[in-house]
C-alpha positions in Angstrom: -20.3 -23.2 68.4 -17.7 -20.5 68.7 -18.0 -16.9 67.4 -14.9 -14.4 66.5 -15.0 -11.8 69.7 -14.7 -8.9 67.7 -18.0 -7.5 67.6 -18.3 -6.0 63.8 -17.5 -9.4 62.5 -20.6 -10.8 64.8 -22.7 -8.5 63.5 -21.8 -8.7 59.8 -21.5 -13.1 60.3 -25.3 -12.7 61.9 -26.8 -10.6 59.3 -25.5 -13.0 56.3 -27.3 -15.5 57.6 -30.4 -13.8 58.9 -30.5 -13.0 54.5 -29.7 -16.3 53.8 -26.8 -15.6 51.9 -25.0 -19.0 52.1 -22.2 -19.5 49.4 -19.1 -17.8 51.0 -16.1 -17.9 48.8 -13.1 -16.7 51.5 -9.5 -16.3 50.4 -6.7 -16.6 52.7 -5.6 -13.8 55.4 -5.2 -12.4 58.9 -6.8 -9.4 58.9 -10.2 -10.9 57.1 -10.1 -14.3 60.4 -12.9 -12.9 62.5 -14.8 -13.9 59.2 -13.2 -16.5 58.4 -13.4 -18.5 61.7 -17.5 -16.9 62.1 -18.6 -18.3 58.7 -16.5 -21.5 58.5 -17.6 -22.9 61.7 -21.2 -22.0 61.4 -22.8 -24.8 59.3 -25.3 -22.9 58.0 -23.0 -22.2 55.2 -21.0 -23.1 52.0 -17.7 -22.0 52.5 -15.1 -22.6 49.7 -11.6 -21.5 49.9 -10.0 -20.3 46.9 -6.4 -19.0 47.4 -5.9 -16.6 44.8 -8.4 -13.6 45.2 -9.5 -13.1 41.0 -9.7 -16.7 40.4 -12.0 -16.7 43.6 -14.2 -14.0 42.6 -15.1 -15.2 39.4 -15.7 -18.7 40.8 -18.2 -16.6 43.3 -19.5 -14.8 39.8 -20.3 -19.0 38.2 -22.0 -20.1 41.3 -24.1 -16.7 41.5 -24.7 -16.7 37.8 -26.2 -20.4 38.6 -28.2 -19.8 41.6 -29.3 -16.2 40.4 -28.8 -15.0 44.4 -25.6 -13.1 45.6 -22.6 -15.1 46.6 -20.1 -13.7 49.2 -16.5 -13.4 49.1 -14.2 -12.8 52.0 -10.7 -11.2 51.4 -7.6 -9.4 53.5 -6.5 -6.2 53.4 -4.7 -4.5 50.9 -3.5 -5.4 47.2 -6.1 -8.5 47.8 -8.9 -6.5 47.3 -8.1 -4.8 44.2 -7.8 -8.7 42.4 -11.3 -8.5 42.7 -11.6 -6.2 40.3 -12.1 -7.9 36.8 -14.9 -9.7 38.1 -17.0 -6.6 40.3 -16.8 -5.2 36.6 -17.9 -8.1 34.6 -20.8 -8.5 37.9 -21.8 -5.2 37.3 -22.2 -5.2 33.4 -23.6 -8.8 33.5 -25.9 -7.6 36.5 -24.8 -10.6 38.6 -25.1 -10.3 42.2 -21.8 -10.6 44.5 -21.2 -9.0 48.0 -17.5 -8.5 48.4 -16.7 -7.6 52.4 -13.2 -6.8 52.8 -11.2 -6.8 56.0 -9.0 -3.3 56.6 -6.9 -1.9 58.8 -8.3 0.8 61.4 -8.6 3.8 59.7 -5.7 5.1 62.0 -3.6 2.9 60.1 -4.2 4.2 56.6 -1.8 6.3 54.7 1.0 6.2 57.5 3.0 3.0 56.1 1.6 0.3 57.8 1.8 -2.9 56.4 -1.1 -4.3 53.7 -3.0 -1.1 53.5 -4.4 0.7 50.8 -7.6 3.2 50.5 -10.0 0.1 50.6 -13.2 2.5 51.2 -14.9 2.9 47.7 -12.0 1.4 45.8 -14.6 -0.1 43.6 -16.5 3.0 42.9 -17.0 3.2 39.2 -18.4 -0.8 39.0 -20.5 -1.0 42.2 -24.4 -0.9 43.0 -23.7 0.2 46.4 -20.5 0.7 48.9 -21.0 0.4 52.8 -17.8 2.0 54.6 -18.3 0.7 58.4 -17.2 2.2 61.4 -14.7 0.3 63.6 -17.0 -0.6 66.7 -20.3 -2.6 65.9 -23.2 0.2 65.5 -26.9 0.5 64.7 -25.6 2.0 61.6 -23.2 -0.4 60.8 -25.9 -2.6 60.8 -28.2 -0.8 58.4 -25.2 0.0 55.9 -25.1 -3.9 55.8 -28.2 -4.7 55.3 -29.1 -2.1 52.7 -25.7 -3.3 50.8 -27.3 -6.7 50.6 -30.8 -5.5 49.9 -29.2 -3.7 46.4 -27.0 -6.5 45.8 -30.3 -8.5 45.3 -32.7 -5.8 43.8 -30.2 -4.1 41.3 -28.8 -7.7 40.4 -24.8 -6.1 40.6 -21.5 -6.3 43.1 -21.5 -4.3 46.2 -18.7 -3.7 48.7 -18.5 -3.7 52.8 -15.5 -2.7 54.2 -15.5 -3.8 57.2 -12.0 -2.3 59.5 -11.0 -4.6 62.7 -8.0 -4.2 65.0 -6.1 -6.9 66.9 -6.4 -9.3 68.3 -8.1 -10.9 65.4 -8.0 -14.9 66.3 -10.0 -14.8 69.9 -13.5 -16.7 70.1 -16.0 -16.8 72.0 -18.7 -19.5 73.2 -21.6 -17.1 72.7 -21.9 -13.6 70.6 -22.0 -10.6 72.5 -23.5 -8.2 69.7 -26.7 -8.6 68.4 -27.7 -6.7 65.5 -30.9 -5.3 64.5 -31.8 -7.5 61.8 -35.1 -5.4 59.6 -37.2 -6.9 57.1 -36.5 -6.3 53.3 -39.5 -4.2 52.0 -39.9 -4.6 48.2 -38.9 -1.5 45.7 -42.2 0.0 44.7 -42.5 -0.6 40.7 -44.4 2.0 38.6 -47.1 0.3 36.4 -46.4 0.8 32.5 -48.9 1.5 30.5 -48.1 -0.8 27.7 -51.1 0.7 25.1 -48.8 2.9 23.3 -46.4 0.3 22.9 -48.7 -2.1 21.3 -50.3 0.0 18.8 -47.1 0.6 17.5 -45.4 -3.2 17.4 -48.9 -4.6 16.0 -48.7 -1.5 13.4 -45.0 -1.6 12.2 -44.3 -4.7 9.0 -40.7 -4.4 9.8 -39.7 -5.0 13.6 -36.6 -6.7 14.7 -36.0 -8.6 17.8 -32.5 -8.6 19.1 -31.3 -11.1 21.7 -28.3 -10.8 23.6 -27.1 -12.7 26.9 -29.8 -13.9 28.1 -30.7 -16.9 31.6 -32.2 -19.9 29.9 -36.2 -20.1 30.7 -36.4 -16.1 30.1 -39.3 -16.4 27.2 -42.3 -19.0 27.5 -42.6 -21.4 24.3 -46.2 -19.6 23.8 -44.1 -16.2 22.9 -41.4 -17.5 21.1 -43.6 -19.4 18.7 -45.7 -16.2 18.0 -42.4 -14.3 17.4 -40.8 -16.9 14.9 -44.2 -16.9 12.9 -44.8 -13.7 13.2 -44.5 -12.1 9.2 -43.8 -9.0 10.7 -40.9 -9.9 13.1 -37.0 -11.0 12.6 -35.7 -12.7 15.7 -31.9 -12.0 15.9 -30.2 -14.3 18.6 -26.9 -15.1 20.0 -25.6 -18.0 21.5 -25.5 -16.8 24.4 -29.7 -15.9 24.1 -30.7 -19.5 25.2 -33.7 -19.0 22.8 -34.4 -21.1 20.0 -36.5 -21.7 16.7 -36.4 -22.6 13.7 -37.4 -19.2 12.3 -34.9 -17.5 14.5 -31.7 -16.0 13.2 -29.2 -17.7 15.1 -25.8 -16.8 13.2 -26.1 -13.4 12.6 -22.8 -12.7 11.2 -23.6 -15.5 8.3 -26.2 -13.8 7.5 -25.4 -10.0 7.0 -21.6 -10.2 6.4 -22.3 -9.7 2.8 -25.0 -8.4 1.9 -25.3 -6.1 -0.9 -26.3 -2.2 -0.1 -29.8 -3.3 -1.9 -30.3 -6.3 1.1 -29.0 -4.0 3.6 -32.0 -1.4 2.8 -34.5 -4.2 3.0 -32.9 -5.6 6.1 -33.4 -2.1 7.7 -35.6 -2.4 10.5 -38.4 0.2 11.4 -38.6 -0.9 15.1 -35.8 -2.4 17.0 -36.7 -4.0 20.0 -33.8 -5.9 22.2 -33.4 -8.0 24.9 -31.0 -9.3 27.7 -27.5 -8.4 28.3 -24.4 -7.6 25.6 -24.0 -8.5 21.9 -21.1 -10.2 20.5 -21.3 -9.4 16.9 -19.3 -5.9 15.7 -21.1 -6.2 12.6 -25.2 -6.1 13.7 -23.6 -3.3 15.8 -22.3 -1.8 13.4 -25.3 -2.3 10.5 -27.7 -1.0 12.7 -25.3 2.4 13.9 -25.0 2.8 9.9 -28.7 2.1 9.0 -31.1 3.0 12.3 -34.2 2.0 12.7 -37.3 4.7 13.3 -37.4 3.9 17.0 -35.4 1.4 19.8 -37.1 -0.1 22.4 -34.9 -1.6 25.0 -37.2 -3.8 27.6 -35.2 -4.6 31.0 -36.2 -4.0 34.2 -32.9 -2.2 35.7 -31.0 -0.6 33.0 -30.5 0.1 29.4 -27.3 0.6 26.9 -27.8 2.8 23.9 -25.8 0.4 21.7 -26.5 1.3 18.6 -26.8 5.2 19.2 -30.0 5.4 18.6 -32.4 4.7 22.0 -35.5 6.2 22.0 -37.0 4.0 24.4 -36.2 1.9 28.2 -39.4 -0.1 29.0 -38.7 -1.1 32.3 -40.5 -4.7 32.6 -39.2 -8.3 32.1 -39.5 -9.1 28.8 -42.1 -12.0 29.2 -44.7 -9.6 30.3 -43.7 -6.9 27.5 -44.5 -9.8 25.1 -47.1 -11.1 26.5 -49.2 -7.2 26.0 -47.6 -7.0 22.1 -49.1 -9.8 21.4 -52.5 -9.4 24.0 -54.1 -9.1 20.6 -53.8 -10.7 17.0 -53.3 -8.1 14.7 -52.4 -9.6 10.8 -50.8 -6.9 8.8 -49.0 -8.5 5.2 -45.2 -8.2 5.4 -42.6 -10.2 3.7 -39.4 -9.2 6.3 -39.5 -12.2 7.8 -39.8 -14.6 4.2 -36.7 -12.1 3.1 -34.8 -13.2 6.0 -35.5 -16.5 5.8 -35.2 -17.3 2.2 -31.4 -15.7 2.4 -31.0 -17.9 6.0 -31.5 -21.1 3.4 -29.2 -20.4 0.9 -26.4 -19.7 3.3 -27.3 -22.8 4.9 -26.5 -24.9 2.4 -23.5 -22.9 1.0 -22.0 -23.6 4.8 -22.6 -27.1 4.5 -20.8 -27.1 0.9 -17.8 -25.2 2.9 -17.0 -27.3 5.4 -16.8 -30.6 3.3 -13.9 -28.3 1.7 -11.8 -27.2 4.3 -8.8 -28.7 5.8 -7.9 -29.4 9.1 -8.1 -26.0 11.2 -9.9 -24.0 14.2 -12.9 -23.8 11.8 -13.1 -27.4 11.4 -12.5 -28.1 15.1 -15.6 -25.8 15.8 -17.6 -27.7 13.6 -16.7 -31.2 14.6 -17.1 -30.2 18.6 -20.5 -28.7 17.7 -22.1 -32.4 16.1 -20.4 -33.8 19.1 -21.8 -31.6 21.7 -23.7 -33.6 24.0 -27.2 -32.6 25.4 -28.2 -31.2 28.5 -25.4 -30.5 29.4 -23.9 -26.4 30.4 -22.0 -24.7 27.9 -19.2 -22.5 28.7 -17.2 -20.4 26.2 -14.4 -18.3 26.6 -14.0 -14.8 24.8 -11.9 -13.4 22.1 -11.8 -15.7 19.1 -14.2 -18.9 20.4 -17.1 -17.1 21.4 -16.6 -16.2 17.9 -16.6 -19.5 16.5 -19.2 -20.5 18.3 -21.9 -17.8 16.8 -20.9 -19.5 13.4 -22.8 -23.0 14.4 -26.6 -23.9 15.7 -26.9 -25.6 19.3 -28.8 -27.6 20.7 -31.9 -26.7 22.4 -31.1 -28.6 25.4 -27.7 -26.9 25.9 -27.7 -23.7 28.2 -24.8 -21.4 26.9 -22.9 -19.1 29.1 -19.8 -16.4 28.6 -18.8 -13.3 30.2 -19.5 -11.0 28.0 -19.9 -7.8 30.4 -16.6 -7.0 29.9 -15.6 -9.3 27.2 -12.7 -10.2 28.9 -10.2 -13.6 29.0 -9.2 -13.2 32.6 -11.7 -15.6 34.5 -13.5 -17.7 31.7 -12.0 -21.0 33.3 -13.1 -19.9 36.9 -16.5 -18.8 36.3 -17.2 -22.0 34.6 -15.7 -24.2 37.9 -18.0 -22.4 39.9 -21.0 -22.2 37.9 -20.2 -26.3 37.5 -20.4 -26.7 41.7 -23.6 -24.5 41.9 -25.3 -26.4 38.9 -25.4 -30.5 38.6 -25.6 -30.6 35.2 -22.0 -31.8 33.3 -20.2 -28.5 32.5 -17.9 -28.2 29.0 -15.6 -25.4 28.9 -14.5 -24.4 25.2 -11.6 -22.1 25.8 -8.5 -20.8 23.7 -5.0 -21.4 25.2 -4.5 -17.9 25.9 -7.6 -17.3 28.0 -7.1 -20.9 29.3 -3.2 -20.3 30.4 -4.0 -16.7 31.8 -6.8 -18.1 34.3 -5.0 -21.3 35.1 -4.9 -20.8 38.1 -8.5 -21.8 38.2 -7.2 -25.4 38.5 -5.9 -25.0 41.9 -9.5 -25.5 43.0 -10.3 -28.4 45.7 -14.3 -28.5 44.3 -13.8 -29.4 41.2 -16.7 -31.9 40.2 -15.5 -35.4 38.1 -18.1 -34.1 35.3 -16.6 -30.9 34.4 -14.3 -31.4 30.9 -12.2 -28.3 29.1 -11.8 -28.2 25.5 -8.5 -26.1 25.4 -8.1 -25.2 21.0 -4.3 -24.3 21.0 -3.0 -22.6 18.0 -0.4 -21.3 19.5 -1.3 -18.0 20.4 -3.8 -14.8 20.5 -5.5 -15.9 17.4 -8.0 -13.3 17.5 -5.4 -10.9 16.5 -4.9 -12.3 13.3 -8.5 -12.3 12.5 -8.8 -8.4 13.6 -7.8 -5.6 11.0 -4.0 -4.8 10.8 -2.7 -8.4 11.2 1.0 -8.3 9.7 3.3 -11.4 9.6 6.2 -9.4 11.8 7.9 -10.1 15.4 6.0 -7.1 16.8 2.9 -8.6 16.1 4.0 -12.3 16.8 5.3 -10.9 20.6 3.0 -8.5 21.3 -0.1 -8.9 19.7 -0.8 -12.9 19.0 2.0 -13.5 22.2 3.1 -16.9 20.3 4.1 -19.1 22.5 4.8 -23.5 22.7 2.7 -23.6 26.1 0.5 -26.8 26.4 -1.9 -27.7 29.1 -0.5 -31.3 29.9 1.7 -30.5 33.1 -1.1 -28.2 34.7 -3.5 -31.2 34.0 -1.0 -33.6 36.0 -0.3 -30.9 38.8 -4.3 -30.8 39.4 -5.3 -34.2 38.3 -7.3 -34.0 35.4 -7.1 -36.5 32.4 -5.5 -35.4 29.4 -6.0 -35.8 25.8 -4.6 -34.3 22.7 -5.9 -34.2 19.0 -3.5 -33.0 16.4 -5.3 -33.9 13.4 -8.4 -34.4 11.3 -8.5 -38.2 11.8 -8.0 -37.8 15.7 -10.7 -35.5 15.3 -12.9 -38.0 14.3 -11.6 -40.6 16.5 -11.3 -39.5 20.1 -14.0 -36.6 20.8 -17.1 -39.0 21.8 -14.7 -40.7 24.4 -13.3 -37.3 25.7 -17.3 -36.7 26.2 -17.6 -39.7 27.3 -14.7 -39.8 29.8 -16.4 -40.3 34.0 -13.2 -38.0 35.4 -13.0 -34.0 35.0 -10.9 -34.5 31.9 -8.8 -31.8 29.5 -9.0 -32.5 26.0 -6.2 -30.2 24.1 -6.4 -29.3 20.3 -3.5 -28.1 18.6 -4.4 -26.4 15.1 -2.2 -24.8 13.0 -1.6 -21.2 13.8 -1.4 -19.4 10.2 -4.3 -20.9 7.9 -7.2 -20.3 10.1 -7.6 -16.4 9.2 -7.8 -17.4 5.7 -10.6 -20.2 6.2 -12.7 -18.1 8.3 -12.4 -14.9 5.5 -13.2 -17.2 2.7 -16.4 -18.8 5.0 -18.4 -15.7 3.8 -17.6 -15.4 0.8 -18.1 -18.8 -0.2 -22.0 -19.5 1.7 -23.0 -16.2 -0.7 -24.8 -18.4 -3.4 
């Protein structure tokens, strides 16, 4: 086996491995070869070569996401780095765990207009867990700065950045290494023991507690906790899709629920205790109901950190939340309280109000959602872009078996494609991507991809432009908005489908609709199945959806 002869790259290709850290995701350069050559010839790991540098970091954010253990990526010097950046921010707010190591120049050749530099050191700053700036020559404290940078990657669950300098030459190998770093052994961060008593007095005390669920790894909750918070009388379980929690007692489309209610239901919706879980929430209007009408107290339970979304923390319990559960409910308690038979009472009437509205509408993005959603088939991984589909999606129960997954760190269209690519290779389950054609044009370079696995299928929903925008306050039918704001455009997907050899489908109506989705699911080869819906109807349906499920 040969070994790049510069001796940082030795040492930083040795202590990967000695961690275990096998998924390398390398985009294409000179200055970054001593790790390219060291990690692709050793086959210890996974390389994958992605050519363009954001496309490849969020396809190193789907595998991590999947295998919940840092994946590497591998870029050149200069503007290379910085297309990292969408993705070390959605990493960091999603706390997934990636280790970017960046090749530089010598830091003689910084600031004095040399070719494909930049100030690399810390350039992620702001979005980082940690940020090892090595030394030129290989070093005992080299070595440490890389080893702690993976240690955080791993125990703050969050991006970190090695920038790692090497001078010419950069291509020579050798037969055997001639640096051998001093490899230590991870001690585990100390954890201070909570003294849940407190705590529990007050959940088995309060007759109106909600439970908020935001992003959240499948498995996360044992069946014995979620059945004692869906019958508890004292509890309302709030999820998103995104939870990967499910029961029948469980509110699931939260916006369906409190989009109207009356200042009289809004009082009695008012929680005394708000206890949430898991990562961001999608829907502005629980965010903005509970900013409006605060609860007593807010317990956020997470073991690394805690957002004061709704302005009104009072407490971070620092423990998973299986084990906060499991000491609520270390005890029966029964204390009379109708919150939950309010909830669920006004859950049944808007149930069958949205069954009454979609045997009304016509063919539109709302009906597409609907149709794709009794299609859906099980076990299978579910990804969903941002902006108006993730939307969509909250409006509509699924499955149990279905694990759901969307980057909502940031919130951001730039990598929705990519992530899900790499979350397909790191997980054998078939993938489904449900993406707009903005967010699916913008990150289409995700295609260009040679891993791609035969069960991974895109639903692209093309209305023809930023559709969100017409949904959001301050839509107006002029060419400012058209251009700048929905970006209207007569794009399709078919000629990036040829170029990267996917099947490719289109629907264009209701009767298609019904036709040709359980063969697009159906379909053996990574397929693209386009839906054109009209662009100007589908604010209108979606408004009216409220209104018309209040019985």
């Amino acid at each position: 086996m040969k070994y790049p002869e510069i001796p940082l790259a030795q040492s930083i290709i040795q202590i990967c491995k000695a961690k275990g850290l096998k998924n390398i995701i390398i985009s294409p350069g000179s200055r970054n070869a001593p790790l390219t050559i060291g990690f692709s010839i050793d086959p210890f790991f996974n390389c994958y070569s992605i050519a363009d540098e954001r496309c490849a970091a969020f396809f190193a954010l789907g595998i991590a996401q999947q295998k919940h253990e840092p994946t590497v990526l591998v870029c050149t010097s200069g503007s290379a780095l910085l297309n990292y950046y969408p993705a070390v921010a959605e990493a960091f707010y999603s706390q997934i765990p990636l280790i970017i190591i960046s090749a530089d120049r010598p830091t003689s050749k910084i600031d004095i207009g040399d070719g494909q530099t930049i100030r690399q050191r810390n350039v992620f700053e702001n979005h980082s867990i940690f940020n090892a700036n090595l030394v030129d020559e290989a070093s005992v404290e080299n070595d440490v700065l890389i080893q702690k940078a993976i240690q955080k990657a791993i125990t703050k669950k969050g991006p970190v950045h090695i920038n790692a300098p090497f001078e010419e030459p950069l291509y020579n190998v050798l037969d055997k290494p001639t640096y051998f770093p001093n490899i230590t052994e991870d001690k585990p961060e100390s954890t201070l023991e909570i003294n849940f008593d407190l705590y529990q007095t007050i959940f088995q005390n309060t007759k109106k507690k909600l439970v908020l669920i935001g992003v959240q790894n499948p498995n996360v909750l044992s069946e014995e906790i979620i059945q004692k918070l869906g019958n508890d009388p004292t509890v309302v379980v709030m999820t998103e899709i995104t939870s990967n929690v499910h029961h029948p007692n469980f509110v699931s489309n939260i916006d369906t629920l409190i989009t109207t209610f009356t200042e009289e239901q809004f009082l009695e919706f008012q929680p005394e205790l708000l206890v949430t879980l898991g990562g961001m929430i999608v829907s502005k209007r629980i965010k903005a109901l509970l900013r409006k009408y605060k609860p007593k107290a807010h317990w956020h339970v997470d073991e690394l950190r805690a957002y004061d979304t709704f302005q009104v923390l009072t407490n971070e319990i620092k423990s998973n939340s299986q084990d906060f559960f499991n000491s609520m409910y270390e005890y029966e308690k029964n204390i009379e309280s109708d919150y939950s038979t309010f909830v669920q009472n006004i859950m049944k009437s808007r149930a069958i109000g949205h069954e009454q509205y979609i045997k009304e509408i016509p063919y539109s993005d709302f009906m597409v959602f609907e149709k794709v959603w009794k299609q859906l088939p099980t076990n299978i991984q579910l990804h969903i872009s941002n902006s108006s589909a993730i939307r969509y999606a909250q409006l509509f129960n699924t499955p149990n078996e279905i694990d759901v997954y969307c980057n909502r760190g940031t919130s951001g269209i730039d990598g929705s494609t990519s992530t899900a690519i790499g979350a397909a290779v790191a997980n054998n389950k078939p993938t489904v991507l449900i993406t707009g054609d903005i967010s699916f044009l913008y990150d289409s370079n995700a295609l260009w991809n040679n891993y791609i696995p035969n069960n991974f299928k895109i639903i692209v929903i093309n209305n023809g432009g930023g559709g969100i925008f017409r949904i959001l306050p301050g839509h107006n039918e002029t060419p400012v908005f058209n251009t700048f704001f929905e970006t209207e455009h007569c794009l399709t997907a078919e000629q990036l489908a040829k170029m990267y050899q996917f099947d490719y489908n289109t629907i264009s109506n209701e009767e298609e609709l019904n036709s040709r989705l359980e063969s697009f699911f159906e379909n053996k080869n990574k397929t693209i199945l386009e839906i054109f819906t009209p662009t100007k109807i589908n604010q209108d349906i979606l408004r009216n959806y409220f209104k018309a499920i209040t019985l």
